[in-house]
VMD Tcl script that builds the backbone (N, CA, C; Angstrom):
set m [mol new atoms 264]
animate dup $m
set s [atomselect $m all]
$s set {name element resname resid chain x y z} {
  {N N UNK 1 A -12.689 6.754 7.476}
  {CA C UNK 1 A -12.942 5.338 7.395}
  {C C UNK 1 A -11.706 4.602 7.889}
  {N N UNK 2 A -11.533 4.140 9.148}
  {CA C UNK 2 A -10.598 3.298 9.685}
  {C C UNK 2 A -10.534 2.188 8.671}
  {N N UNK 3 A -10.837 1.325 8.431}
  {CA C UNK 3 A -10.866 0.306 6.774}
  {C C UNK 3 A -11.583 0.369 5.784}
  {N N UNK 4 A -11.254 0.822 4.549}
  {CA C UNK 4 A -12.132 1.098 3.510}
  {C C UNK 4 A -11.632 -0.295 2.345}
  {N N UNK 5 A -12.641 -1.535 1.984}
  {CA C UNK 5 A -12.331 -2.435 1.110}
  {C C UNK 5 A -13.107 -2.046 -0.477}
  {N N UNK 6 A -12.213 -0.708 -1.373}
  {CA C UNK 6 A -12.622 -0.125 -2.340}
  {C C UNK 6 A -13.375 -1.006 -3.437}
  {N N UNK 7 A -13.072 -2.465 -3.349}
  {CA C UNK 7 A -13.671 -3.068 -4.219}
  {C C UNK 7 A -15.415 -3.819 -3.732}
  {N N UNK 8 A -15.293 -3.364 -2.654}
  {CA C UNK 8 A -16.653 -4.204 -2.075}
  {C C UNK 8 A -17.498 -3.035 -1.742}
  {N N UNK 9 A -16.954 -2.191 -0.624}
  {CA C UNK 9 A -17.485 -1.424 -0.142}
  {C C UNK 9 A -18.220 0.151 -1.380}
  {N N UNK 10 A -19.392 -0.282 -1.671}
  {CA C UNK 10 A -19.741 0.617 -2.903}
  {C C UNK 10 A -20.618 1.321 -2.359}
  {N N UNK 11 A -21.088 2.531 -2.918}
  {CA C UNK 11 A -22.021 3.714 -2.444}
  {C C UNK 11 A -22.708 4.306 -3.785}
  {N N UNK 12 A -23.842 4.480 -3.326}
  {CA C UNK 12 A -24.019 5.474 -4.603}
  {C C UNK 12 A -23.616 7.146 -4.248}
  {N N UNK 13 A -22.831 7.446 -3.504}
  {CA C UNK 13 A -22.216 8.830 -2.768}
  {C C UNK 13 A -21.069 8.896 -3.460}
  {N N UNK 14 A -20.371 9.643 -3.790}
  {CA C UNK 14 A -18.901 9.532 -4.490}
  {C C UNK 14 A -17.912 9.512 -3.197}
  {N N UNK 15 A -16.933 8.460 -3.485}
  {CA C UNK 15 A -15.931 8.654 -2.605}
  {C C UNK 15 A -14.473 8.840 -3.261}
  {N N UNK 16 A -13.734 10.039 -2.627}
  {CA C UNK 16 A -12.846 10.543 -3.261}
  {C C UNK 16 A -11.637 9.404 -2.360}
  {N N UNK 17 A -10.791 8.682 -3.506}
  {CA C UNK 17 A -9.457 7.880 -2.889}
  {C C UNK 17 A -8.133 8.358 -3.603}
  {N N UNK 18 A -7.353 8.335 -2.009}
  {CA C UNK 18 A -5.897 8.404 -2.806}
  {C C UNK 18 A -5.191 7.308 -2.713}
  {N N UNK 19 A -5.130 6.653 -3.726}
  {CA C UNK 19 A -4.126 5.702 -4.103}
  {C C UNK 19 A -3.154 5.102 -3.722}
  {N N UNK 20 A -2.363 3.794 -3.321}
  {CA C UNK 20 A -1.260 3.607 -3.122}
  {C C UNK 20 A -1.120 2.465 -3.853}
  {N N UNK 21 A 0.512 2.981 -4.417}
  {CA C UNK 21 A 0.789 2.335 -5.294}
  {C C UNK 21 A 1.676 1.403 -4.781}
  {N N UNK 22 A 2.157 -0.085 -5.516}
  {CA C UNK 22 A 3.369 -0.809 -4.747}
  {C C UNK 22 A 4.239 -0.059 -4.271}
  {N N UNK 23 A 5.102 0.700 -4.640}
  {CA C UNK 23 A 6.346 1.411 -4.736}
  {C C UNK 23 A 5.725 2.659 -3.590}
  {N N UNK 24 A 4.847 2.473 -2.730}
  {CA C UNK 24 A 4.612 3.768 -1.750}
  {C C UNK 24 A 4.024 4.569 -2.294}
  {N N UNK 25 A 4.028 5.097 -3.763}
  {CA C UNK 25 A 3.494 6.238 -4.214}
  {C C UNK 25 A 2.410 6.801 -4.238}
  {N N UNK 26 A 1.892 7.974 -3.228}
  {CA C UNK 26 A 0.418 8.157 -3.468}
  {C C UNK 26 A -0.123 9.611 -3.807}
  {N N UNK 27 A 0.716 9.492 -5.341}
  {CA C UNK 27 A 0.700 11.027 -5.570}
  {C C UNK 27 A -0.667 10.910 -6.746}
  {N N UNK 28 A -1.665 9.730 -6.527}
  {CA C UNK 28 A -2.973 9.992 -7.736}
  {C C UNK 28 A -3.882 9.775 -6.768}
  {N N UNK 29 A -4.882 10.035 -6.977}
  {CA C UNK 29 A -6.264 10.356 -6.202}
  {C C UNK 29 A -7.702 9.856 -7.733}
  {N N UNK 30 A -8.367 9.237 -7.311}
  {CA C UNK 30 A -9.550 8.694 -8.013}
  {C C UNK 30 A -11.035 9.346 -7.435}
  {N N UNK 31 A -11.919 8.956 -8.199}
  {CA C UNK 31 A -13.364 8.668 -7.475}
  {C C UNK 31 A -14.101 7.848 -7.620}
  {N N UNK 32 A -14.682 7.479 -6.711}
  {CA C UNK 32 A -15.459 6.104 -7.232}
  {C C UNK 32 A -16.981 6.066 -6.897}
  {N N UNK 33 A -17.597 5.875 -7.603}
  {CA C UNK 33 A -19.237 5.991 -7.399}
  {C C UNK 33 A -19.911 4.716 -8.192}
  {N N UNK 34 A -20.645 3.710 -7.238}
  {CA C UNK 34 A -20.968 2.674 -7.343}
  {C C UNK 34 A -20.122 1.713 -7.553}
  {N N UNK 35 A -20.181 1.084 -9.369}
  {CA C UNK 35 A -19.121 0.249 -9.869}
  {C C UNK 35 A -18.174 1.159 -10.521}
  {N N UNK 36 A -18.357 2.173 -10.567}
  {CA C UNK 36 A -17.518 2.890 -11.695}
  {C C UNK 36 A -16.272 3.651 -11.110}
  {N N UNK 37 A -15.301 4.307 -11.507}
  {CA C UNK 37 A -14.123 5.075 -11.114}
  {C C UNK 37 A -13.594 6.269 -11.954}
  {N N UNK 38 A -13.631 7.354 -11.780}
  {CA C UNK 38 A -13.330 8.205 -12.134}
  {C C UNK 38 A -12.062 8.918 -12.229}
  {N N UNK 39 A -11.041 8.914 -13.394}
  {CA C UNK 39 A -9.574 9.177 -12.959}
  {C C UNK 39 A -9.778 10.502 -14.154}
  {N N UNK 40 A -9.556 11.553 -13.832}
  {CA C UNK 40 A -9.113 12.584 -14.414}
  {C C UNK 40 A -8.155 12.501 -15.372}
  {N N UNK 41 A -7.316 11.106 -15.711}
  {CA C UNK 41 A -6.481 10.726 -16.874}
  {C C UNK 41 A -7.057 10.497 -17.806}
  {N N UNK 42 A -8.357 10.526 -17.583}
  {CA C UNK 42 A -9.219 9.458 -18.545}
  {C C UNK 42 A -10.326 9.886 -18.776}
  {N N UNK 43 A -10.791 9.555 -20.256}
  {CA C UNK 43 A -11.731 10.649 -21.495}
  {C C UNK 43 A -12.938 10.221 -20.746}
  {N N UNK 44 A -13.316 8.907 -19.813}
  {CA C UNK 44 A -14.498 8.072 -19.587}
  {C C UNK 44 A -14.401 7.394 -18.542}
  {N N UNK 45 A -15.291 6.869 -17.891}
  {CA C UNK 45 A -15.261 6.214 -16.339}
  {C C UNK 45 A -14.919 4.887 -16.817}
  {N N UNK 46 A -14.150 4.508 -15.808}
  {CA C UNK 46 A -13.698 3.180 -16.238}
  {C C UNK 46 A -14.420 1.947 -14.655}
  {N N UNK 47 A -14.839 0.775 -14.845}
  {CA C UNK 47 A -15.048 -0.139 -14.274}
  {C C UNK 47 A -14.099 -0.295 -12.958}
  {N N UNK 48 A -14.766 -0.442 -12.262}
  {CA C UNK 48 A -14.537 -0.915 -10.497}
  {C C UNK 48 A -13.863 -2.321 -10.822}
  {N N UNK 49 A -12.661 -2.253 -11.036}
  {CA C UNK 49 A -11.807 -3.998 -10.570}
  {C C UNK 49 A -10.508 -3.499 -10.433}
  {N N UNK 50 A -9.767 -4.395 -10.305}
  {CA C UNK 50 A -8.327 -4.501 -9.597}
  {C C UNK 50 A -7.277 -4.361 -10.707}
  {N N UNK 51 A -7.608 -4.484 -11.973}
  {CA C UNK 51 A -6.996 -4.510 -12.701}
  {C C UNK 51 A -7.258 -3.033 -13.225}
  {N N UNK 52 A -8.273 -2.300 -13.490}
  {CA C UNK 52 A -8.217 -0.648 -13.315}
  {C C UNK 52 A -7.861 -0.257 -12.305}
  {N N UNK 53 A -7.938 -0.674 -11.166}
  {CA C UNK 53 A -6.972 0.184 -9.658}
  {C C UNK 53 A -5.404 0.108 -10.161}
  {N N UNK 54 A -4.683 -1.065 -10.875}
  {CA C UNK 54 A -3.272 -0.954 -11.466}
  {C C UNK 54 A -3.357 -0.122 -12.702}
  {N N UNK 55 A -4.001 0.249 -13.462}
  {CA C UNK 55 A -3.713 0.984 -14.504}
  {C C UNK 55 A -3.488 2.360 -13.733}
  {N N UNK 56 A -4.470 2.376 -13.175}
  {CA C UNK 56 A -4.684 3.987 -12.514}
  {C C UNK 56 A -3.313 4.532 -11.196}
  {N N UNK 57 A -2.614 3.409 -11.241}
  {CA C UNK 57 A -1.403 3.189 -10.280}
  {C C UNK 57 A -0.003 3.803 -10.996}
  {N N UNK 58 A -0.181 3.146 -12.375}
  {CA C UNK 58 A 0.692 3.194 -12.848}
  {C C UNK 58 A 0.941 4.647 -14.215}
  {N N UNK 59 A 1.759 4.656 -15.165}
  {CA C UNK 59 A 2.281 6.018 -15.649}
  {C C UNK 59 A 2.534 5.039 -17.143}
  {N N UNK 60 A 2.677 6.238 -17.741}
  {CA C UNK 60 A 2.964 5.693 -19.369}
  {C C UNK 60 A 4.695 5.256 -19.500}
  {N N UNK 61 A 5.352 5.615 -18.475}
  {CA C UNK 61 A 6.782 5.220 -18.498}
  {C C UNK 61 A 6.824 4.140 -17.408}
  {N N UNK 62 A 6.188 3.949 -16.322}
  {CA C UNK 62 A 6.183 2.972 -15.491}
  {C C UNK 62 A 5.182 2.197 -14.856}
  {N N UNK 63 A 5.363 0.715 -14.922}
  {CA C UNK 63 A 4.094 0.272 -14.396}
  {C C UNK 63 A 4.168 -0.331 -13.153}
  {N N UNK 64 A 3.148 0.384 -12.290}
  {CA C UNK 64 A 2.806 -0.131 -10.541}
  {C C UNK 64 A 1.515 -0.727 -10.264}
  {N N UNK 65 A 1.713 -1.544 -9.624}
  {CA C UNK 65 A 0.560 -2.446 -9.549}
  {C C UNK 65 A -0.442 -1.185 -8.146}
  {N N UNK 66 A -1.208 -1.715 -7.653}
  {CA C UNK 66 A -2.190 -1.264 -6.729}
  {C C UNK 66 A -1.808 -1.657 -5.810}
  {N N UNK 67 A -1.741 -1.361 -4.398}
  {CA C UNK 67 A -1.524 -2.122 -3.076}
  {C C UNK 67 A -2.444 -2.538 -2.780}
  {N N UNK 68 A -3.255 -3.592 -2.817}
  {CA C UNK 68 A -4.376 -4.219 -3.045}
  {C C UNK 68 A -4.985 -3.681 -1.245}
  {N N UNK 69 A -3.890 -3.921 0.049}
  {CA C UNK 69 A -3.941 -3.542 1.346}
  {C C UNK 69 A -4.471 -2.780 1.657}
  {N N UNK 70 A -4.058 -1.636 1.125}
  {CA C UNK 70 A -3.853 -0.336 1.709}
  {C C UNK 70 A -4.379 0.918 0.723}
  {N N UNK 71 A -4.990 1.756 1.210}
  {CA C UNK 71 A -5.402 3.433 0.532}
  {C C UNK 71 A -4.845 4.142 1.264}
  {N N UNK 72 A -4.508 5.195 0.326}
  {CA C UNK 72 A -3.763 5.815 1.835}
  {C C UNK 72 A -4.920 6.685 2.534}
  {N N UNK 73 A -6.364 7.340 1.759}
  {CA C UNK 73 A -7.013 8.002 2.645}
  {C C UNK 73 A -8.461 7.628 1.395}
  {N N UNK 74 A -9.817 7.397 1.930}
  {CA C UNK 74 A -10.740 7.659 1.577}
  {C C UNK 74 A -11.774 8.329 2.241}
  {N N UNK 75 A -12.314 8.843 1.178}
  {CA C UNK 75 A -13.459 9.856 2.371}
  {C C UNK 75 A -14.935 10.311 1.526}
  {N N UNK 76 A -15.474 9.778 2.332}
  {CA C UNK 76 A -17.261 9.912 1.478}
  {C C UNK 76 A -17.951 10.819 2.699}
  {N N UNK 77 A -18.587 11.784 1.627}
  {CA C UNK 77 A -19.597 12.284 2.508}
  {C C UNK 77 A -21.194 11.909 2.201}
  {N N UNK 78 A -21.630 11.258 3.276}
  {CA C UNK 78 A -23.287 10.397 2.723}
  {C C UNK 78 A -24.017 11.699 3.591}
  {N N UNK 79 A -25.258 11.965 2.701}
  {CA C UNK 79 A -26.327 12.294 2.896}
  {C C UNK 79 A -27.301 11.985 4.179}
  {N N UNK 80 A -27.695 13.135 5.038}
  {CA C UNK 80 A -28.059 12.518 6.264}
  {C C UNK 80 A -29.558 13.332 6.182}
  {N N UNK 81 A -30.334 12.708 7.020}
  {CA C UNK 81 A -31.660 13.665 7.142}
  {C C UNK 81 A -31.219 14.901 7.528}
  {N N UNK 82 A -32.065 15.949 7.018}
  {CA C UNK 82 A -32.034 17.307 7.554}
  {C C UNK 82 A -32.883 17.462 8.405}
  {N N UNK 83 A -32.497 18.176 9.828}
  {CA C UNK 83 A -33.565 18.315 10.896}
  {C C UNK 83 A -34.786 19.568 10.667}
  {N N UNK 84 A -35.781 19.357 11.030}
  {CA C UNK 84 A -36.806 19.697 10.721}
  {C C UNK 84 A -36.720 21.669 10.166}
  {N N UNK 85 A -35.632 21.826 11.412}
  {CA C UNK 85 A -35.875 23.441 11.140}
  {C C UNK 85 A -34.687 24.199 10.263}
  {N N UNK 86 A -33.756 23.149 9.414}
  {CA C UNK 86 A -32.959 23.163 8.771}
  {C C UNK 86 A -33.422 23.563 7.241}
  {N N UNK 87 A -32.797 24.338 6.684}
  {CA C UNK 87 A -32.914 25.047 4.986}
  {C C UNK 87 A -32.010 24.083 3.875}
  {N N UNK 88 A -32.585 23.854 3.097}
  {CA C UNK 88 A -31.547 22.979 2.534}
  {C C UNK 88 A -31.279 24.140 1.315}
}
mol reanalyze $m
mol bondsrecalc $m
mol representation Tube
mol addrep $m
């Protein structure tokens, strides 16, 4: 995805994102499916907004906001017809 706008652009496909944080850092990776987001930190899916993209940025010793700009990579794989002589 040459521009991916994580807060608009929704799927019901999961798309796996890695993160960037103010400070450059893009050592967390999420998922996001529909409104919801999926962080492996966390007991439960938490809500699609900007203010969970900074929690999920940030660490229990430091807090980083989201680069609201920039991801550093997202990538969805959507579901395509299967051609006729194809096995699913």
């Amino acid at each position: 995805m040459a521009h991916f706008d994580i807060l608009n652009d929704r799927s019901i496909y999961p798309t796996v994102v890695q993160l960037q944080a103010g400070d450059g850092g893009t050592q967390h990776a999420i998922t996001v499916v529909g409104q919801l987001i999926f962080d492996s930190n966390c007991v439960r899916a938490l809500p699609l907004a900007l203010e969970t993209l900074h929690h999920c940025c940030s660490s229990d010793e430091k807090k980083e906001p989201f680069a609201e700009s920039f991801m550093h990579i997202a990538l969805r794989k959507e579901r395509r017809q299967n051609k006729k002589n194809w096995k699913n």
